[in-house]
N, C-alpha and C positions, 0 to 999 in steps of 0.2 A: 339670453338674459344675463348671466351668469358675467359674461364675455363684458354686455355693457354695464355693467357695474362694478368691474372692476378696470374698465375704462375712466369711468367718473369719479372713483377714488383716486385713482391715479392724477387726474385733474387738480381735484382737489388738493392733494399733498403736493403736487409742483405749484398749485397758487400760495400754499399755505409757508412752501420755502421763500418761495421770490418775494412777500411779504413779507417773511422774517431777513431777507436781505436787504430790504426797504428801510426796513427799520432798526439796522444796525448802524450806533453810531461813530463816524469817521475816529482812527485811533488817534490822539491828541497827540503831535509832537513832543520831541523834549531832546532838550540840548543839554549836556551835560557837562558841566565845565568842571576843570580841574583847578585846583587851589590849595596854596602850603597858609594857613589860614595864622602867622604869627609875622606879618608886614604891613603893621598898622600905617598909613592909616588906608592901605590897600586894601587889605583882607585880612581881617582877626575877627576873635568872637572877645566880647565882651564878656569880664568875670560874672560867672551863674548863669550863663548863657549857654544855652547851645546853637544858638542861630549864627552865623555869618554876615559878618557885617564892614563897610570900608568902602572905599571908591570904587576898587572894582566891582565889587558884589552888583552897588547898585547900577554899575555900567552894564553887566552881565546882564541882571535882570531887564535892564532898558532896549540892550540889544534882545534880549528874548520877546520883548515884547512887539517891537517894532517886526521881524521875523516870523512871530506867531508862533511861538516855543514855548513852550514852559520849559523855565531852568533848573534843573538841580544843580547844586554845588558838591561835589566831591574834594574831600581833602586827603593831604597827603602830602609825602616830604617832598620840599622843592627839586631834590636831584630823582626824585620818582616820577616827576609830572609827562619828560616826554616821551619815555619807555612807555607811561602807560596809555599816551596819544598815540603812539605808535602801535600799541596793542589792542588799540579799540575802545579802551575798558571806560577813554573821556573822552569828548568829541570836539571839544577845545581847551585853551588853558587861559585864564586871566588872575595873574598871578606877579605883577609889576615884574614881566618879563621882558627884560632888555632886549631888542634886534641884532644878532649878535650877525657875521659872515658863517661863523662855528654852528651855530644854531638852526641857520638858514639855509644849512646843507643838511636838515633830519627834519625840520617842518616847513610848514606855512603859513607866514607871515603874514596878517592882517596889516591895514595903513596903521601907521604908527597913530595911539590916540593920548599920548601924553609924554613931554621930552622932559626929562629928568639929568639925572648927573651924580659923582659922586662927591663926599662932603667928609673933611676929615676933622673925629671928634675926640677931643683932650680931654683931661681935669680942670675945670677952671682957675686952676692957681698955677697951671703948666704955663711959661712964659718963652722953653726954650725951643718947642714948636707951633712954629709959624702957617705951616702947611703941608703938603703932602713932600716938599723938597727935605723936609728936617727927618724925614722917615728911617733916613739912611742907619741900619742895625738894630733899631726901635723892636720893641715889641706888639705886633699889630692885631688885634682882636677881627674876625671875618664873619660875618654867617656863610655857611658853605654852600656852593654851588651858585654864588652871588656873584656879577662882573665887578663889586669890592674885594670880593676874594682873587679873582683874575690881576686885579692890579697890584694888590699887596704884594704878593707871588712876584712881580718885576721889582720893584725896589731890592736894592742890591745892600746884601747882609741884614734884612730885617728876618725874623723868627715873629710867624705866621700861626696865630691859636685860630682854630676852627672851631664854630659853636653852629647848635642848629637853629637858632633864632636870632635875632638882632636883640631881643632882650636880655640873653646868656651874655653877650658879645657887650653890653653898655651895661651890664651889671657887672663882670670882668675887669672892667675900667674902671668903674665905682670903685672894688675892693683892692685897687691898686696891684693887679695882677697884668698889665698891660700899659701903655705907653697911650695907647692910639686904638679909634675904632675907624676902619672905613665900610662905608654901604653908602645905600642912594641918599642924597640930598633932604627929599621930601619925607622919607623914613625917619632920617635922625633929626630935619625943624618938628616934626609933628612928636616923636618921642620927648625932644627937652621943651616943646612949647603944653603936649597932654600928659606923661608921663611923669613931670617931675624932675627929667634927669638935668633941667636947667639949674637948680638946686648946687649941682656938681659938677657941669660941664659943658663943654661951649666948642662952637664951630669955628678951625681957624683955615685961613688962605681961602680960594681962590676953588669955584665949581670946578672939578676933574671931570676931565670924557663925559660932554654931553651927549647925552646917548637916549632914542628911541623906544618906548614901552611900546611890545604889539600884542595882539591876542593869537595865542596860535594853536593852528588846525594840521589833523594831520598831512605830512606830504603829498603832495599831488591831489586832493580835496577843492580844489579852484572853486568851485562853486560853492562850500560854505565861507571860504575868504571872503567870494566876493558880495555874499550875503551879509556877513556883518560890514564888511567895506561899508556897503552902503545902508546900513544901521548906521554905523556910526555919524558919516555925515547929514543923513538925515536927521539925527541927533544934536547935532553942532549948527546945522541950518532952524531950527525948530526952538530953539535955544536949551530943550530939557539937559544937553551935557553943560553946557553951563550953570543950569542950577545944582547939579550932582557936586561940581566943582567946586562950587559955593559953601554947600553945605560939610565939604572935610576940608576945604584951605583958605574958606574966608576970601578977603582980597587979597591973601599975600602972593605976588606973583612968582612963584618957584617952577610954575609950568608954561610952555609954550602953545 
């Protein structure tokens, strides 16, 4: 007797598990992207803000959703973003990250989802340069670890200040501590067309190195590439990346 009832507890407590693993619910993904959150109008937060917010963000979130992710956004300094994709700690980066050859041998590269460029920015009462050629020994403002800062660095006899934002970097210029800003294109029309800095300063010559924004995942990861790969086109097909577009650049055509 003894025997069969502890037979039939036994039963019991194995329906009583397989029931409790019935009714566990699946753990909810999450993608975590990594972000230096001061490239407007990519990714920054708004003053009294703590949320994130800008093209990418909402790109992020659209890719999260199309995927079936939920996204956290991690910040952090731009020259910290692929140490920390390489370390795990993000599991992508969307962060108005140029496609670099340099870059492209320590990650991977999603299809490029926005073509951009660099743009070089004066005082507006500056008449004696024209464009990135008049550079030659100038004093040139960079945010670091930007393909702006890559280029500056080539021009021959210029003296290169490093700042850790693009707003350090056009406020520099403001106080007449600098010659010239270079950074991306769509960075500095959205600073002098939201920020104000049209007030003071203006875009001269000719788009530099058109160059590919991609999202990136750690090396050898093929399969979340090609996960958002095909987020994003699905995106582009469906038309929702064109209303994201919309909503940070208006009609002005600075992207391809």
């Amino acid at each position: 007797m003894k025997k069969i009832f502890v037979m039939i507890m036994t039963i019991f407590i194995a329906m009583g598990l397989l029931a409790g693993c019935g009714n566990k619910k699946p753990t909810e993904r999450v993608l975590r992207f990594g972000t230096e959150p001061t490239f407007a109008p990519f990714e920054f937060q708004k003053e009294g803000s703590k949320e994130y917010t800008g093209f990418d963000m909402d790109l992020a979130q659209a890719i999260g959703k199309k995927i079936g992710a939920k996204v956290e956004i991690v910040s952090m300094g731009f020259d910290g973003l692929i140490p920390a994709l390489n370390a795990g700690n993000i599991d992508a980066i969307a962060a108005g990250m140029s496609i670099t050859p340099e870059r492209a041998k320590n990650v991977e590269f999603s299809v490029p989802y926005y073509q951009s460029g660099l743009a070089v920015m004066v005082k507006k009462n500056n008449k004696m340069i024209k464009g990135i050629g008049d550079l030659k020994g100038k004093k040139i403002a960079v945010q670091i670890g930007t393909t702006g800062a890559m280029e500056a660095h080539k021009i021959s006899q210029a003296e290169i200040v490093e700042f850790n934002t693009n707003t350090e970097a056009a406020l520099e210029l403001k106080n007449g501590g600098v010659d010239a800003v270079i950074n991306d294109l769509p960075v500095v029309a959205y600073f002098l067309h939201q920020g104000g800095g049209s007030a003071y300063a203006k875009i001269v010559g000719k788009t530099v190195s058109a160059e590919d924004y991609g999202i990136a995942v750690k090396k050898g990861n093929k399969k979340l590439a090609e996960e958002i790969n095909k987020a994003v086109a699905d995106l582009k097909k469906d038309g929702e990346y064109a209303k994201i577009y919309k909503k940070w650049f208006g009609d002005i055509d600075i992207a391809k």
